[in-house]
Each structure stands twice: as structure tokens, then as C-alpha cells.
N, C-alpha and C positions, 0 to 999 in steps of 0.2 A: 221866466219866459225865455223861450229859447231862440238864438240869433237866427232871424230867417234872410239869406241869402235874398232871397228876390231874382233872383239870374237863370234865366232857361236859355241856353243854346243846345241846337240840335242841326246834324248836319247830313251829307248824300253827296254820294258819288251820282249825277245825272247824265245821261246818254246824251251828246248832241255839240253841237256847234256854240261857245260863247253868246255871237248876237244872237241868236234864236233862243234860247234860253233868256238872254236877259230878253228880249223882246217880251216874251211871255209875262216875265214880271214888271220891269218898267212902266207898262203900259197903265197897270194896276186894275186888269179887266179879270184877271186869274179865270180865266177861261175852259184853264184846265180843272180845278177844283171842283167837286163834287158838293163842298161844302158851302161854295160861294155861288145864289142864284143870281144876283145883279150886284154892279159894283158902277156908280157913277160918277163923274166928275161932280162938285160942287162951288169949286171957286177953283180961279188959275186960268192960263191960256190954252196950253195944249196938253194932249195924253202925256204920262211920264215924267211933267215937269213939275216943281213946287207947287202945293195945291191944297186943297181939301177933299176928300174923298168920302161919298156913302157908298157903307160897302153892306149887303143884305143876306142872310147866312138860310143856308136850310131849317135850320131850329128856330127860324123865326126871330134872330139879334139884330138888329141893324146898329151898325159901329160907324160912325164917323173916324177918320185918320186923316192929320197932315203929312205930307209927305214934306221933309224937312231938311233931306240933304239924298241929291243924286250927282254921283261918282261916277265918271268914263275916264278918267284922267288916265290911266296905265293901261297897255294894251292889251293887258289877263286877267285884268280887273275891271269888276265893276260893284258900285255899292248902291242902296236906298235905303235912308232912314227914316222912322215914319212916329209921329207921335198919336197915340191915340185921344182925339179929344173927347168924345161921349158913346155911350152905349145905351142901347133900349132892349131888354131892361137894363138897368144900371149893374155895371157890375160890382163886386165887391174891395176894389182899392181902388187910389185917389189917382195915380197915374202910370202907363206904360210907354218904353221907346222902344221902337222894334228897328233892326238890322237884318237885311239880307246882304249879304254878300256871296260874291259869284269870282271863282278863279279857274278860268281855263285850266283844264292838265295837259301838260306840256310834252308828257312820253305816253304811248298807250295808245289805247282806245280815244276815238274823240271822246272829251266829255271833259263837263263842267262842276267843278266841289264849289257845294255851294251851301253855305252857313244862315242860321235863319235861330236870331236872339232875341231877349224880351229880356229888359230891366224894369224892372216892377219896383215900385212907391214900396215902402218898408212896413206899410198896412196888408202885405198881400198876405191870402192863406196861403197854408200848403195844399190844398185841394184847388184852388187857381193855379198854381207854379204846375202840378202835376194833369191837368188840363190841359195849359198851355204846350207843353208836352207831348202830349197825345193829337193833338190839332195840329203841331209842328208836322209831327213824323206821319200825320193821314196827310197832311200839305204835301210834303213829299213822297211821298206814292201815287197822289194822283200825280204830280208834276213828271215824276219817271213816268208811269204808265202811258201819258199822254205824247211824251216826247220820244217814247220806244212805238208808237202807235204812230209817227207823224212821221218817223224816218222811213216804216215801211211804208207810205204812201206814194 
């Protein structure tokens, strides 16, 4: 049997202003995603902050996620790390931790590089890791599309 990695990072150059970019995700309403119909708080005090989240997919998944570590600490940085606690239907390995991370670019164009990882349980397939994948990078297209649609308003 062959070593499976487990590790999906996928990443984007995005059009916009740091806080607005993270506002969009922090919030954890992904508002801009096509993929995500409703996304609600479950436990916790306010948007953005340590919590439990249902989050509801067009294909019909509803995924629960903790959100398990939010980073403002540097002023071109920002992080959130999120564990996934359950899936309907269930997926097929035992656990995921997901990172977004956000860093202002400093010369240029405004705009935010922003990293979007999954450490997957050592039960994953390779048809989840390459999933994951393809979820990441339509995550990122809608989140450009949306944030090149928001500056021309």
C-alpha cells in the first residue's frame, strides 16, 4: 500500500484590500461561494470568533466545522483554522484540519495571497485529497469573481 500524503494546499493571488478579503472569510458566511447555500453559527458568541459552524453545500452535504484558531496578530496577516467535526452524509476518513491563511502583497496591484490547506486522517482516499482540490480552486474563483465584482461597485 502506497504512502498517501493526506495534504491538499491550494492557493490565489485575490483582487482587494486585506480586511475585506478577510471579512469575507472570517465571518464564515462565505457569501461569495456558489457552492455554500447557508452557513450558521452553532455555538460561540459572535461571527468570526471560536465556535461551531453548519455549513450547507449545494449538493446537498451539510458539514459541521470548529473553528479552532483565529490569527490578526501581524499586520499582513491573518489566519483561521477550522476542524471538521461531522458530515451528512458521512464522509469517507476519520478527520480534517483546514487553514486559510491571508497575506497582503506588499508591492503591486492591491491584493491579498491567500493559502487554503486540508490535513486529512491517514485513512483518506486519493479521490477525497483530489476533491478537496477541485473545491479549493472553485472556492477560489468564486472568492476572485466576487471580490473583482465588489470593487467595481
Amino acid at each position: 500500500m502506497a504512502v498517501n500524503p493526506g495534504y491538499v494546499v491550494e492557493s490565489a493571488v485575490v483582487p482587494g484590500d486585506l480586511d475585506y478579503i478577510w471579512g469575507l472569510i472570517k465571518s464564515m458566511k462565505f457569501k461569495f461561494s456558489k457552492a455554500v447555500v447557508e452557513s450558521s453559527r452553532e455555538e460561540g458568541n459572535e461571527d468570526g470568533s471560536l465556535g461551531q459552524y453548519s455549513i450547507a453545500y449545494s449538493d446537498n452535504t451539510v458539514q459541521n466545522v470548529r473553528v479552532t484558531e483565529v490569527s490578526e496578530r501581524l499586520p499582513t496577516k491573518r489566519s483561521l483554522g477550522m476542524e471538521m467535526v461531522d458530515s451528512d452524509p458521512p464522509v469517507d476518513y476519520s478527520a480534517r484540519m483546514d487553514e486559510i491563511i491571508l497575506s497582503a502583497v506588499t508591492h503591486g496591484k492591491r491584493s491579498v495571497f491567500v493559502e487554503f490547506s486540508s490535513d486529512f486522517s491517514s485513512d483518506v482516499s486519493m479521490a477525497a485529497l483530489e476533491d478537496s482540490k477541485f473545491k479549493k480552486r472553485e472556492f477560489f474563483d468564486d472568492l476572485i469573481a466576487f471580490s473583482e465584482s465588489s470593487a467595481k461597485s
